[in-house]
N, C-alpha and C positions, 0 to 999 in steps of 0.2 A: 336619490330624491327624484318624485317625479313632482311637474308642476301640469295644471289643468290651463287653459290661455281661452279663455270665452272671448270671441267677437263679434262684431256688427255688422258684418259686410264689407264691404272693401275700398276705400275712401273715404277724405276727410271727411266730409261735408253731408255725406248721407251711408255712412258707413262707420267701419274701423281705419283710425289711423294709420296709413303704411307704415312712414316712417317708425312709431312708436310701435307698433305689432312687430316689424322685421328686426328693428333694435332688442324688442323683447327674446325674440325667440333666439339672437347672435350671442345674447348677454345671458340667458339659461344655461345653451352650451357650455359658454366659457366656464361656467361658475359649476358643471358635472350634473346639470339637469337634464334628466329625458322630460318631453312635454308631450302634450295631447291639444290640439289645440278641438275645439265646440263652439256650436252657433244652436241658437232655436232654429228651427224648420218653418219659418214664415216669412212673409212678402214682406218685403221693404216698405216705409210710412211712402216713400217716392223717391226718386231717379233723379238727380242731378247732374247736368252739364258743371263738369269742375273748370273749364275752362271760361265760363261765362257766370255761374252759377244757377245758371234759369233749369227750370223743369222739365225733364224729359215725359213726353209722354208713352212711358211703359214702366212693362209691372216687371220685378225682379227679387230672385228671393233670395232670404240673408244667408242661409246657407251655403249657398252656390256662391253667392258673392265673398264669402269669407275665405270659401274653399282656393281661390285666387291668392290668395297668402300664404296659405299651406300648400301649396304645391297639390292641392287633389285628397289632402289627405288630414281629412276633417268628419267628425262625428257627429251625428246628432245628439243635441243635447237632455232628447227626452231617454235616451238609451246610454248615456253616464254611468259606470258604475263610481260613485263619490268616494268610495275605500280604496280605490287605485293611485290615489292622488295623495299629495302630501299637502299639498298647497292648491291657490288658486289666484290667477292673475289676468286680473281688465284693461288690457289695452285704452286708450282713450278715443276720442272721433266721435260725431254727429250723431252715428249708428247707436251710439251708449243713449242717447238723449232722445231719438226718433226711433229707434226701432227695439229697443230691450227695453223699452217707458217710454212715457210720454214728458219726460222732463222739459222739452223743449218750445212747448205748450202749455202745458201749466204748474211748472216748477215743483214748489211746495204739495202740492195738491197732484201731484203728477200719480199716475201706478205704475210698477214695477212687473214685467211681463210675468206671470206665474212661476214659470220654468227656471227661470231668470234668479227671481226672489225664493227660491225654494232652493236654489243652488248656494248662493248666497249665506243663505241662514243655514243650511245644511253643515259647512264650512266652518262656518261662525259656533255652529253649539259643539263640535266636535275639534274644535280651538284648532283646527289648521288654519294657519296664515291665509290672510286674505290680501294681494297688492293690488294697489289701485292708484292708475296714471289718471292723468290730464283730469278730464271731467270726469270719469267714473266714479271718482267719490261719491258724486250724489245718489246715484242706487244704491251704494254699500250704505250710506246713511239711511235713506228710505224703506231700505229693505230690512236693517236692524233696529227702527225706532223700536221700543220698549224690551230690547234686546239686551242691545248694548249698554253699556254703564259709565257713564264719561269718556263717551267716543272721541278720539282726537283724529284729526284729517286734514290737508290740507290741499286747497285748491290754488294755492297760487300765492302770491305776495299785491299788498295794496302799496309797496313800498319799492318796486321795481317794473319795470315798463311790460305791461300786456294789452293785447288788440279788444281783450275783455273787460269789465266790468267786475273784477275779483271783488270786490265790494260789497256788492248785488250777490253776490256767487254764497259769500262768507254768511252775509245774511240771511240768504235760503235754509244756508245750510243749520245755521243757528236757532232757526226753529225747528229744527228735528232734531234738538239737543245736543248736535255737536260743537265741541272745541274748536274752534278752527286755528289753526297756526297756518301763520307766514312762514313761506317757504319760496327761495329762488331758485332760479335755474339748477344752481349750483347745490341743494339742499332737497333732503326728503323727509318726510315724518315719519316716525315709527312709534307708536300705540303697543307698545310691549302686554301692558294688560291686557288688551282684547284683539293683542296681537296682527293688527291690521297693519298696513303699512302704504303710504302716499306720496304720489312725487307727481309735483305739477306740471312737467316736460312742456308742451306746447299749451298752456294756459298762457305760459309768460312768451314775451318775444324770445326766438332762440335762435339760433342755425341749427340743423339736422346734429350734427356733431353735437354739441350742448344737449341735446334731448339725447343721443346716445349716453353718455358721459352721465344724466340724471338717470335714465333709468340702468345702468350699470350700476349705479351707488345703491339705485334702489333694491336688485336682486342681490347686492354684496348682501346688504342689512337683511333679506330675506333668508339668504341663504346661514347667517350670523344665528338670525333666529331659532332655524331649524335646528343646527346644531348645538345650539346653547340649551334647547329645550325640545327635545326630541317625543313626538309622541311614542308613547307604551302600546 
């Protein structure tokens, strides 16, 4: 089984999530995945001091900046070949919302980087699994409106403690026809029909541990999928 691992750049807050990227790719291994991990070849929306949160003034691209997680060894994602992969798996972080769309701006109404959305839907019509942590639901959503057929996802829980607005989050998401299910730290969704799968790791409050711990459940259920339903 191999998995494809699309990022954002490298940090929470104007990138890809470490945490949740590095847990990803610890919890593939364990489970006998080889991975690839890809990024689009463009500038970052902007630079952030993580320490402060204020804006740096320079430009950086998302590439290079992902390549930081991979160890140097990252693809571009306009030179993908999509038949190499079994599956496909989104990391969460800022980078999903600011730089693969514009989510973080205007939500509902947001677009989905081409590249991005064509990767996505690629996946989706050729029924390979699709996993999607933290915030990246909302591209998966945006990117399969009239795709998908009673999408189920989940962003998080209104019913246990997060720094977010899951509420707001479930609402966006509910006008682009998705289901949303509560899900906590401790819990993932799995859309066996259209075959996606969701885990809200740092949506909800966690420790590092707890977001490892979720997304291991979530590549168990992945990997469950694969072989319960193996593509021909």
């Amino acid at each position: 089984m191999k998995a494809l691992v699309l990022l954002s750049g490298c940090g929470v807050f104007d990138g890809s999530e470490i945490h949740e990227s590095v847990s990803t790719l610890i919890c593939l291994r364990k489970n006998s995945f080889e991975y690839e991990c890809t990024s689009p070849n463009i500038e970052m929306f902007h630079v952030l001091n993580h320490t402060n949160g204020n804006e740096i003034n320079e430009k950086r691209n998302v590439l290079i900046e992902s390549s930081r997680i991979s160890r140097g060894k990252i693809t571009d994602l306009l030179t993908i070949e999509h038949e190499k992969f079994d599956c496909l798996v989104i990391p969460g972080g800022f980078g999903v919302a600011k730089n693969l769309s514009s989510w973080a701006f205007k939500e509902v109404d947001c677009t989905v980087h081409p590249d991005v959305k064509k990767l996505i839907i690629s996946f989706f019509d050729l029924k390979k699994p699709i996993l999607s942590l933290c915030v990246s639901p909302t591209i998966v959503a945006k990117s399969l409106i009239n795709k998908a057929k009673d999408l189920k996802l989940t962003i998080g829980s209104t019913q246990h403690a997060s720094e977010y607005n899951i509420s707001d989050f479930q609402i966006a998401l509910s006008q682009m026809d998705v289901r949303t299910i509560n899900c906590s730290i401790n819990e993932v969704c799995v859309d066996k029909e259209n075959r996606v799968i969701s885990a809200p790791c740092y949506m909800m409050e966690a420790d590092v541990d707890e977001v490892f711990e979720n997304i291991s459940l979530a590549i168990t259920e992945l990997k469950k999928l694969l072989q319960k339903n193996p593509l021909v």
